[in-house]
C-alpha positions in Angstrom: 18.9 45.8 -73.5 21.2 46.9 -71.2 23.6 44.1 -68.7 25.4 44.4 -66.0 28.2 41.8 -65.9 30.3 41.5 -62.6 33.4 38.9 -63.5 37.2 39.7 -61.9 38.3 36.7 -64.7 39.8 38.9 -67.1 39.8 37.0 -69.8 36.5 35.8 -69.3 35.1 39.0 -69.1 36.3 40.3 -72.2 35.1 37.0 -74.1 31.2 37.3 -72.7 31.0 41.2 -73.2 32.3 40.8 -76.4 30.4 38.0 -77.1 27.2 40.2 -75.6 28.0 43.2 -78.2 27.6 41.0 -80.9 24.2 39.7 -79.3 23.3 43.1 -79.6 23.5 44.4 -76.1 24.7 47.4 -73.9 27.1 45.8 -71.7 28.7 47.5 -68.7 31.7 45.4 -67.0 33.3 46.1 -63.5 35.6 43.5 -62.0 34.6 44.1 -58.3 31.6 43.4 -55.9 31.6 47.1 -54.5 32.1 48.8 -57.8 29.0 46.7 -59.4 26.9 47.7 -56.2 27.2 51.8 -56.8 26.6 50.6 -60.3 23.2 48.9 -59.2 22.4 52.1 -57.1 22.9 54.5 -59.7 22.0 52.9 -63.3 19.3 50.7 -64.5 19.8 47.4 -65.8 17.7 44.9 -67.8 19.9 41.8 -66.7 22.9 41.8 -64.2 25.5 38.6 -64.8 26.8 38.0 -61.1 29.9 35.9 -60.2 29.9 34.9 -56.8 33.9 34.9 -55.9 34.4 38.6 -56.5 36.8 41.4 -54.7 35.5 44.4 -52.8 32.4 42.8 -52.1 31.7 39.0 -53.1 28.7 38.0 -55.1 26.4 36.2 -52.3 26.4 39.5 -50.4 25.7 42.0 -53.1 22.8 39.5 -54.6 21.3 39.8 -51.2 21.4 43.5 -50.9 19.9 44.1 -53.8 17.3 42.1 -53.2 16.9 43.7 -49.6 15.9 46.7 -51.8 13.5 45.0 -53.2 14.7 45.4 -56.5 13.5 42.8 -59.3 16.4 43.0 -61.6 16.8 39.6 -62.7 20.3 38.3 -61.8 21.8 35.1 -63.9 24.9 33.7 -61.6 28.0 32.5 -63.1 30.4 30.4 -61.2 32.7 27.9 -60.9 30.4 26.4 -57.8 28.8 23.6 -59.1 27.5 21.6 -56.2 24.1 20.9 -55.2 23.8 23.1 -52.1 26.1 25.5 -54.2 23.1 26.0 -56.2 20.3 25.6 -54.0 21.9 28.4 -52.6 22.6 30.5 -54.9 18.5 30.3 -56.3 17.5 31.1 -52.3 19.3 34.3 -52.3 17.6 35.4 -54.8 19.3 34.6 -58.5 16.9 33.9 -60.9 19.3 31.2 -62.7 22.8 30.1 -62.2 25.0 28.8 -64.8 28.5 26.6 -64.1 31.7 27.8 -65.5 32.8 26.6 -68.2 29.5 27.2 -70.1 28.4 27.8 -73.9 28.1 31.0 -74.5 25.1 29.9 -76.7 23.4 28.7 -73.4 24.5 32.0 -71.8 22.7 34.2 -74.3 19.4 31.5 -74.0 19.5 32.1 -70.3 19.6 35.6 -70.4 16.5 35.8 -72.9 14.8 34.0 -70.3 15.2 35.6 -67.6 13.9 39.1 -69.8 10.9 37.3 -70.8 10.2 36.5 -66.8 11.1 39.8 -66.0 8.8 41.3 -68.3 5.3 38.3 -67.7 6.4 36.7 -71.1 6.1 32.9 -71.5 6.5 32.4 -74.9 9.9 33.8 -76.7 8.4 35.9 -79.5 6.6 39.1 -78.7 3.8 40.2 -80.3 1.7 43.7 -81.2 -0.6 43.5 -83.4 1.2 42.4 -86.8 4.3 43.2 -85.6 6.5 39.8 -84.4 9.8 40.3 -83.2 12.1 37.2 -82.3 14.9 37.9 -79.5 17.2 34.9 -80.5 16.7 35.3 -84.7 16.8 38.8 -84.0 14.6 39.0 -86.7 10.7 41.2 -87.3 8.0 40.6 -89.6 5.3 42.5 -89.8 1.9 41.0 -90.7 4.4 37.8 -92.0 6.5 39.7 -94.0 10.5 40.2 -92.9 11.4 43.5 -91.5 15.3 45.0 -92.4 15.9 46.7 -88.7 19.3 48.2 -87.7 20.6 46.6 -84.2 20.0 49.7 -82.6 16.1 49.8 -83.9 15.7 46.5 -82.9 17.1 47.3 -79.8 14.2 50.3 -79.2 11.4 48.0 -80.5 12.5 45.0 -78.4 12.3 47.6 -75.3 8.9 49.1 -75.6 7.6 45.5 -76.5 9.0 44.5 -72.9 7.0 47.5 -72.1 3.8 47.2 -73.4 1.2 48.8 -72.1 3.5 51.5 -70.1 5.3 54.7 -71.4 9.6 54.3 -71.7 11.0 57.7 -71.4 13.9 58.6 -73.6 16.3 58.1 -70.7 15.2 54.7 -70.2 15.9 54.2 -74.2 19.2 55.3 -73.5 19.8 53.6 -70.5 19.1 50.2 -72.2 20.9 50.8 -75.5 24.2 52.5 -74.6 27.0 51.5 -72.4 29.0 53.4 -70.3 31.3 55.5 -72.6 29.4 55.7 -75.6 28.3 58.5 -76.8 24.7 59.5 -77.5 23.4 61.9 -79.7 20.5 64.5 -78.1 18.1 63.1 -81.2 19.4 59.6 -81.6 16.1 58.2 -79.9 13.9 59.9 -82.0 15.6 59.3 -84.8 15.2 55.6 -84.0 11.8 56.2 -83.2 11.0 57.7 -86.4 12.6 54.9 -88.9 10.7 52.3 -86.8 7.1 53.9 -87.8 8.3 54.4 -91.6 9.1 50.9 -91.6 6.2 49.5 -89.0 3.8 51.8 -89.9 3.2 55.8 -88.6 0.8 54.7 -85.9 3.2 51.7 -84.2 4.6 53.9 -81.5 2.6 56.7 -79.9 5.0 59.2 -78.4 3.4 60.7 -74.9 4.5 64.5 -74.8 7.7 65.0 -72.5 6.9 61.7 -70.7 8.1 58.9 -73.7 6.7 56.4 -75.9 4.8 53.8 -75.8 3.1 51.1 -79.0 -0.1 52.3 -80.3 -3.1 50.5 -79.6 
């Protein structure tokens, strides 16, 4: 899964995308309002991490651009406003949860599976297909009961097209959600992923769509 996080705190930037990583997500990190807007124009994010006191452009505004687009991203906020009306606020602009500085970043990493299951019509925190169970906060898979070994970056892929069941995910919105800007991807590393989740899940898990995607098997 791929985050934006927009946070002009240095140091508290590098501790929650570093922190993030180590969840096991694509994190990209810009430091001002207007820089996180083209961002939001031009990329596509599972999860965008908003403060409100930003440069360029502050947070308040930007949230309610992007919602003025219509755009369902769901957006956590993370400030240091920690009044009532702060927060009442900050919800009717259009956040989908806000979270006071100094928080747990524990509590962060809860918050943000939350908001994916919303985004995505989940209520309950494992996903299911078939035998296939994955758990977001274990980071864990068992198939039919039985513990799955995955790499973070098959995990990653699985965890995706579970979010997406039912539609097609191209390969560019694979890549979108597990690489950060800067990384370098490989032209096969999808389908390399793709093909060591079905010798391990089973050949007919995933059901590639010629030149559209993939998508889990019925």
């Amino acid at each position: 899964m791929r985050i934006l996080l927009v946070e002009d705190d240095a140091s508290l930037g590098a501790t929650i995308e570093s922190w993030l990583k180590l969840d096991g997500y694509a994190v990209d990190w810009v430091r001002r309002g207007d820089l996180a807007d083209t961002a939001l124009r031009t990329q596509t994010y599972q999860c965008v991490l908003l403060d409100r006191g930003l440069p360029g452009l502050d947070g308040d505004t930007l949230l309610a651009s992007l919602r003025a687009r219509e755009a369902t991203t769901p957006v956590l906020m993370i400030t240091a406003r920690d009044t009532l009306a702060d927060r009442v606020q900050g919800l009717d602009l259009g956040a989908d949860d806000y979270l006071v500085k100094p928080f747990d970043l524990e509590e962060l990493s809860a918050r943000i599976r939350a908001a994916l299951r919303r985004g995505a019509g989940q209520s309950v925190s494992w996903l299911r297909h078939g035998g296939i169970a994955l758990d977001p906060a274990g980071k864990t898979v068992t198939l039919n009961d039985a513990p799955v070994v995955l790499t973070a970056r098959e995990f990653a892929v699985l965890h995706a097209l579970l979010l997406n069941k039912g539609r097609i995910v191209s390969r560019e919105q694979l890549e979108e959600a597990l690489y950060g800007w800067g990384e370098e991807v490989e032209s096969n590393t999808i389908e390399v992923h793709i093909y060591n989740l079905r010798k391990k899940l089973g050949g007919d898990t995933i059901t590639t769509a010629r030149r559209q995607g993939y998508s889990l098997g019925a």
